[in-house]
C-alpha positions as CSV (number, residue, x, y, z in Angstrom):
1,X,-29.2,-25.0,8.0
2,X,-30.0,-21.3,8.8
3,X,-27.9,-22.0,12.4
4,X,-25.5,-23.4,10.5
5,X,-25.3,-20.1,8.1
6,X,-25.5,-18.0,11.1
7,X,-22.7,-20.0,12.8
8,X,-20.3,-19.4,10.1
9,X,-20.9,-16.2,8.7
10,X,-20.4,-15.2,12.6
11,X,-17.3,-17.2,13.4
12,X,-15.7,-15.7,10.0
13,X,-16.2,-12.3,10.9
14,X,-15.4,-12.5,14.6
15,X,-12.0,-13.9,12.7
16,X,-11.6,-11.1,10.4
17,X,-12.1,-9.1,13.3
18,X,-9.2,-10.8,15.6
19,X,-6.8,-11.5,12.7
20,X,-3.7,-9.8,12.5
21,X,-3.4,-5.8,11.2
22,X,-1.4,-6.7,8.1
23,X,-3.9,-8.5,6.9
24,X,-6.9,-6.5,7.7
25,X,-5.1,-3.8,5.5
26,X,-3.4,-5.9,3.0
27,X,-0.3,-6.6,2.8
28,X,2.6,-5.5,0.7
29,X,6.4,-6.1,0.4
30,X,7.0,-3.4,-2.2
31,X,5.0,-0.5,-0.2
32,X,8.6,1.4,-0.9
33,X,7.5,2.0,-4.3
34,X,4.3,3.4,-3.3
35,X,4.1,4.7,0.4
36,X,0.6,6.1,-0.9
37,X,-0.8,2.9,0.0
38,X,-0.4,3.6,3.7
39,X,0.1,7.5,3.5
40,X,-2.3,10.2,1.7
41,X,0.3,12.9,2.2
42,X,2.4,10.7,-0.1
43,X,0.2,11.9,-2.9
44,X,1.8,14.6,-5.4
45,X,5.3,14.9,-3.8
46,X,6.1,14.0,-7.4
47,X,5.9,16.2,-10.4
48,X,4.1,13.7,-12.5
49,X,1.1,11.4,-12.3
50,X,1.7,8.1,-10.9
51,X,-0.7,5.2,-11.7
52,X,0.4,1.8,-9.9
53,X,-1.1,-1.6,-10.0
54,X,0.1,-4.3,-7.2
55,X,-1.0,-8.3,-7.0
56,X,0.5,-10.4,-4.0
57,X,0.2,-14.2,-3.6
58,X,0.5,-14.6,-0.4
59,X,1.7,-17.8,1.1
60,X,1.4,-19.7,-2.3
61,X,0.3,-23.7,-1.4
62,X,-1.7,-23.2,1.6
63,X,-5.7,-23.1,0.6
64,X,-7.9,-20.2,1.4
65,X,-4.6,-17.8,1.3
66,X,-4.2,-14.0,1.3
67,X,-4.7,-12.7,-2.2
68,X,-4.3,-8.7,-2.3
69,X,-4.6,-6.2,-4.9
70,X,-4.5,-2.3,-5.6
71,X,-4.5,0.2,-8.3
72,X,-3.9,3.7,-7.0
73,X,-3.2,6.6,-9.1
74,X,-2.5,10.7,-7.5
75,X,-1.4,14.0,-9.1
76,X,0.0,17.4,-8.5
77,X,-2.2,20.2,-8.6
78,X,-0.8,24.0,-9.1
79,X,2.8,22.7,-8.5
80,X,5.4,24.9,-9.7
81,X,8.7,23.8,-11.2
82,X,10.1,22.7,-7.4
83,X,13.5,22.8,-8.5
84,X,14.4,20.4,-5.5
85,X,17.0,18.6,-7.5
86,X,19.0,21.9,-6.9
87,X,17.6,22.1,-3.3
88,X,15.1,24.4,-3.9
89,X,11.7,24.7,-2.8
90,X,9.7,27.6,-4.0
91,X,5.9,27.5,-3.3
92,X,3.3,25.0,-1.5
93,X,0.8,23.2,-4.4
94,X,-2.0,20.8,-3.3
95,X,-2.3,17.5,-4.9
96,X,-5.4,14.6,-5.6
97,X,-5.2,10.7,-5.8
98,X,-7.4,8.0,-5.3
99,X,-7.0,4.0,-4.2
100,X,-8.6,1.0,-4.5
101,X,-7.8,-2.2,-2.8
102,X,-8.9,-5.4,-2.2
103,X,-8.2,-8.8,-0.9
104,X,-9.5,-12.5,-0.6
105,X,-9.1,-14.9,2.3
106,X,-10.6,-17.9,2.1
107,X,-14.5,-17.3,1.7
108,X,-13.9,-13.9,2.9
109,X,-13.5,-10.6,0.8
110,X,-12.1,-6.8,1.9
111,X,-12.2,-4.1,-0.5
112,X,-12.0,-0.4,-0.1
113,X,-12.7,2.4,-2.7
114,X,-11.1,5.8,-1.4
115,X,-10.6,9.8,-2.3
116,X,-7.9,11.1,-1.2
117,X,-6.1,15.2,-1.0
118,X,-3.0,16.7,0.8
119,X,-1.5,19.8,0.6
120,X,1.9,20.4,0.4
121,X,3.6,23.5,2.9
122,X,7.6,23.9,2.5
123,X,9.1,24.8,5.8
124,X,12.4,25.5,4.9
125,X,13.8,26.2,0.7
126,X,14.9,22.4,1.2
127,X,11.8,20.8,3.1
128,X,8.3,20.6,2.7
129,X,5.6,19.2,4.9
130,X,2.6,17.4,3.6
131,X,-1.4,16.8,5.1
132,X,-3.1,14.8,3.9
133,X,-6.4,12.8,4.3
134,X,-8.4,9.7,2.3
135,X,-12.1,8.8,2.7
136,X,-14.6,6.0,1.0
137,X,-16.1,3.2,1.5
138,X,-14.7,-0.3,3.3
139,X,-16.5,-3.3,2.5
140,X,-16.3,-6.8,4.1
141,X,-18.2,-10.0,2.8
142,X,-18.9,-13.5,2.8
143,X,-19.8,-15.8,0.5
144,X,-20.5,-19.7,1.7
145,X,-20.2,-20.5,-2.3
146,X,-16.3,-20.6,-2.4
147,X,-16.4,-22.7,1.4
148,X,-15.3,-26.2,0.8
149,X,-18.3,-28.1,1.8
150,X,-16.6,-31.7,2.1
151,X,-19.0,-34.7,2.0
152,X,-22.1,-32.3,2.6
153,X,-24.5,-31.0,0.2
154,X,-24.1,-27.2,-0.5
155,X,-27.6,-25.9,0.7
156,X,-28.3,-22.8,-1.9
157,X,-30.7,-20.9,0.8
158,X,-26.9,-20.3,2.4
159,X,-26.5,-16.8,0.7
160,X,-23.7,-14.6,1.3
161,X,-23.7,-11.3,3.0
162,X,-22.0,-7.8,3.0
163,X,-21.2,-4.9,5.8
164,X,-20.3,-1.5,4.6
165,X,-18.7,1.4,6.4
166,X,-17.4,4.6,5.7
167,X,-13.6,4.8,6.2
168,X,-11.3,7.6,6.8
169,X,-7.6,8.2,7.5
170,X,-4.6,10.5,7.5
171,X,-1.3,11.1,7.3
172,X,1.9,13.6,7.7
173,X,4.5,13.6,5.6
174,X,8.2,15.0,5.9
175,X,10.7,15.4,2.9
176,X,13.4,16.3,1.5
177,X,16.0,15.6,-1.6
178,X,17.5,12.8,0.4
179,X,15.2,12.1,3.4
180,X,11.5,11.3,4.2
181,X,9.4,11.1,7.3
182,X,5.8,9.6,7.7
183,X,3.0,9.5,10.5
184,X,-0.4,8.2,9.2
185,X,-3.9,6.5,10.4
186,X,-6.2,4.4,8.5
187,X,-9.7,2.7,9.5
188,X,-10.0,5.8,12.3
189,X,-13.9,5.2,12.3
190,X,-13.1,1.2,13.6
191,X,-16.0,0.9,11.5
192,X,-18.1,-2.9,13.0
193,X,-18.4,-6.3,11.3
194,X,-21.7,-7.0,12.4
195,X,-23.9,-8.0,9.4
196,X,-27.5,-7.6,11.0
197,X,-29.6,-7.9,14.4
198,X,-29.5,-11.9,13.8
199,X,-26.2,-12.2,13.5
200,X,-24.1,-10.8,16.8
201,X,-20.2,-10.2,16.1
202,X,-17.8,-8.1,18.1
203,X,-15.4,-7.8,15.6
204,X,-14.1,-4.2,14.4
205,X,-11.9,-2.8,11.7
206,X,-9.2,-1.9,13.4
207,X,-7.8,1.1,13.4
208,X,-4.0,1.0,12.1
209,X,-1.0,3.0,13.0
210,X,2.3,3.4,10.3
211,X,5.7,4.9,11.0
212,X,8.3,5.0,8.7
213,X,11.2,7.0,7.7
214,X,14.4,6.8,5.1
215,X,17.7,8.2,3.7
216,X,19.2,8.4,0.5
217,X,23.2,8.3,0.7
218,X,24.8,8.9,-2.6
219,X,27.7,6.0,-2.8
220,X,28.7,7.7,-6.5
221,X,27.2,9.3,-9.3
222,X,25.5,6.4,-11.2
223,X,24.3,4.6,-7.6
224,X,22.8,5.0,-4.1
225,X,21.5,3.5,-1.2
226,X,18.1,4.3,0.5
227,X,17.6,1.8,3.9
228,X,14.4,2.5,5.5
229,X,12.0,1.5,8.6
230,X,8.4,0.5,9.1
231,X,6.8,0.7,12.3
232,X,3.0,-0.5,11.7
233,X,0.5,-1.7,14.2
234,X,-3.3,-1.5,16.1
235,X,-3.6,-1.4,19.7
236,X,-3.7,-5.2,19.5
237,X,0.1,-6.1,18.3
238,X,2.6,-4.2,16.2
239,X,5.2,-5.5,13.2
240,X,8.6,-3.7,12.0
241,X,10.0,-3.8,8.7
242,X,13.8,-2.9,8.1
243,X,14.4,-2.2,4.2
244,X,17.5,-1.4,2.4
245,X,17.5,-0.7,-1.8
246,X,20.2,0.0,-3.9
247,X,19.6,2.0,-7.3
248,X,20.9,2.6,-9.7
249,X,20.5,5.7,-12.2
250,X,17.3,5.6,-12.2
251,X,16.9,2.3,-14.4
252,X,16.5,-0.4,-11.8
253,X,16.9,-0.9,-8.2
254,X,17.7,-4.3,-5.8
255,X,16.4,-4.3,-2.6
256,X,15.5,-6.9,0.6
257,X,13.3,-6.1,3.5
258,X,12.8,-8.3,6.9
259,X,9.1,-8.5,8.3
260,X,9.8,-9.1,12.4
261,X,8.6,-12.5,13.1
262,X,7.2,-13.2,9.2
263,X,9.9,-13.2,6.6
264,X,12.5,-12.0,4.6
265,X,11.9,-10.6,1.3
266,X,14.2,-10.2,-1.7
267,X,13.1,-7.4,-4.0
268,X,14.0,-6.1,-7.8
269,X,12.7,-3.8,-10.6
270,X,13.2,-2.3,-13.8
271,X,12.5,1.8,-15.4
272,X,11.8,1.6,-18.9
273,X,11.6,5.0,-20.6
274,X,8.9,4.9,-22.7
275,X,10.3,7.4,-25.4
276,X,13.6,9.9,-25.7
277,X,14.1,12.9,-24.4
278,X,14.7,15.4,-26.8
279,X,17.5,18.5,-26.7
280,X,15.8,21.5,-24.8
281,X,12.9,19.3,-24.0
282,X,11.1,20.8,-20.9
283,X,8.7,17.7,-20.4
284,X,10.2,14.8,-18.8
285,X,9.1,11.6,-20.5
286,X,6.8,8.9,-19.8
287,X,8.5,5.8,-17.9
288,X,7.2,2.5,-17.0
289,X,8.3,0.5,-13.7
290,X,8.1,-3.2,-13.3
291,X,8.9,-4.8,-9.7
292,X,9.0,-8.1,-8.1
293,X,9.3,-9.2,-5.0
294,X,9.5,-12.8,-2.9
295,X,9.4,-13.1,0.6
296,X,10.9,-16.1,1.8
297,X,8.8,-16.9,4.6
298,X,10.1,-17.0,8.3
299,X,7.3,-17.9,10.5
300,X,5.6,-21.7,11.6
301,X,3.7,-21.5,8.1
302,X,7.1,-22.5,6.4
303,X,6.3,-25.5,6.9
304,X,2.7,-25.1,5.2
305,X,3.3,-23.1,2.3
306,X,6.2,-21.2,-0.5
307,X,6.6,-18.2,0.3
308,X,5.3,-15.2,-1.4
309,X,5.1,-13.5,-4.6
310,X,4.5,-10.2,-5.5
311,X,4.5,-7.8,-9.4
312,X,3.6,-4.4,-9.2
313,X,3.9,-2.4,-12.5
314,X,3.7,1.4,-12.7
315,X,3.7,4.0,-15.3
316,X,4.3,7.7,-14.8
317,X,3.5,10.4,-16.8
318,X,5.0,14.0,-17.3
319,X,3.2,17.0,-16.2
320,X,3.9,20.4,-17.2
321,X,7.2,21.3,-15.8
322,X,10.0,19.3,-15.6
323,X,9.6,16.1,-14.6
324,X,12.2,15.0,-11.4
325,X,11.6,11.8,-12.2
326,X,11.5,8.7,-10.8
327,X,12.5,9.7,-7.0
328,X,15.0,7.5,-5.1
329,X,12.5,7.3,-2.3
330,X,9.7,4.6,-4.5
């Protein structure tokens, strides 16, 4: 039995190591509304805190799927009124956040914990250029008690086991009132699955490359239209996203995004101002967001599962200053 243990343990980390980047990192169709999942520049380009909470089902019907799941949460520090819905930028301001993640796959578990700052330089009185880096802890586990055992008896002496490594990664990012820009890294260190001297793996976490960019074009004054691109990928293989979401006023948006050789996804969401703004009121008010997506899946597991579902719920909270809130880049 302990050959056995060693035999599995191995093969599912030798998996985890050869299985695809957008799994490794989790997954997400509505990254749009939260770039800081993939970017730490992203954080405090805002003037208001912004908590978020995401749970995908990934490929509901097919046993031992991808479950993922975040809450993140980042903040201005210093930041002076920005006045960028007049296109003006005045002065740089630094900004905080952290992340955590995790997912499930089948007896397998991935969770991260991280830290993250970036600083925030305008180059121009409509442009600013944000640095930023995360760090933590990446954890990847096994546990034999959720295998499915079939006619055999569970043997307890099968224990699970863990593998943590620190993690680091960083990001640029480009923006303006109506366009944004992004370079970033995660899992730099390629930190290794091995679990111990007995049991040998040569699988890594691999280190992940994500490059997107977008454009917000004004079609009147209650709507607009912000398509987007994803490049992400490891040295391995590569995946592009092409997005496209219409808003409008700031009370809901509708959007669909194609995943290259994976699916199509169909997106919504709702703001819900969570009290009135009042006449001379230089404190924006606090709003909650509630999104939904379902990717209709694409690829040969079609015929094994249906499709995806995703909720991520939000809520954003004034700082002091007035609050340009929400952008049309989430």
């Amino acid at each position: 039995m302990e050959n056995i243990k060693k035999w599995l343990l191995s093969l599912c980390f030798v998996s985890l190591g050869m299985i695809s980047f957008a799994q490794q990192q989790g997954q997400y169709s509505q990254y749009m509304m939260n770039y800081y999942l993939i970017n730490p520049a992203v954080s405090g380009t805002e003037d208001f805190i912004d908590v978020r909470a995401g749970y995908r089902m990934q490929w509901t019907g097919l046993a031992g799927a991808p479950r993922n799941y975040y809450l993140s949460g980042h903040m201005p520090l210093n930041k002076v009124d920005t006045k960028m819905s007049r296109g003006k930028i005045t002065s740089p301001h630094h900004s905080v956040g952290a992340i955590f993640s995790g997912q499930t796959l089948g007896i397998l578990a991935h969770n991260t914990a991280y830290l993250s700052y970036a600083y925030h330089l305008p180059v121009s009185d409509k442009a600013v250029l944000a640095m930023g880096a995360v760090g933590g802890i990446n954890q990847v586990s096994a546990d034999p008690n959720k295998a499915d055992w079939g006619d055999n008896v569970y043997d307890p002496s099968v224990t699970g086991v863990k593998k943590t490594n620190f993690d680091l990664g960083i990001g640029l990012w480009f923006y303006t009132k109506k366009f944004f820009a992004g370079v970033s890294s995660m899992q730099i260190p390629q930190g290794k699955l091995g679990l111990s001297d007995e049991i040998k793996t040569s699988g890594i976490l691999n280190r992940h490359f994500y490059i997107t960019g977008g454009y917000k074009f004004k079609i009147n004054q209650e709507m607009s239209f912000i398509p987007s691109v994803l490049l992400k990928g490891t040295s391995a293989a590569y995946q592009v996203d092409i997005n496209g979401k219409v808003r409008y006023r700031n009370r809901g948006w509708l959007g669909m995004s194609y995943r290259r050789t994976d699916a199509i996804a169909l997106l919504g969401g709702v703001i819900i101002p969570l009290s009135s703004m009042k006449p001379n009121q230089k404190h924006g008010c606090a709003m909650l967001e509630i999104g939904y997506s379902y990717d209709v899946t694409t690829s040969r597991l079609k015929r094994h599962s249906y499709g995806s579902h995703e909720i991520m719920v939000a809520l954003l909270l004034p700082m002091k200053g007035r609050m340009i809130c929400p952008s049309d880049f989430w």
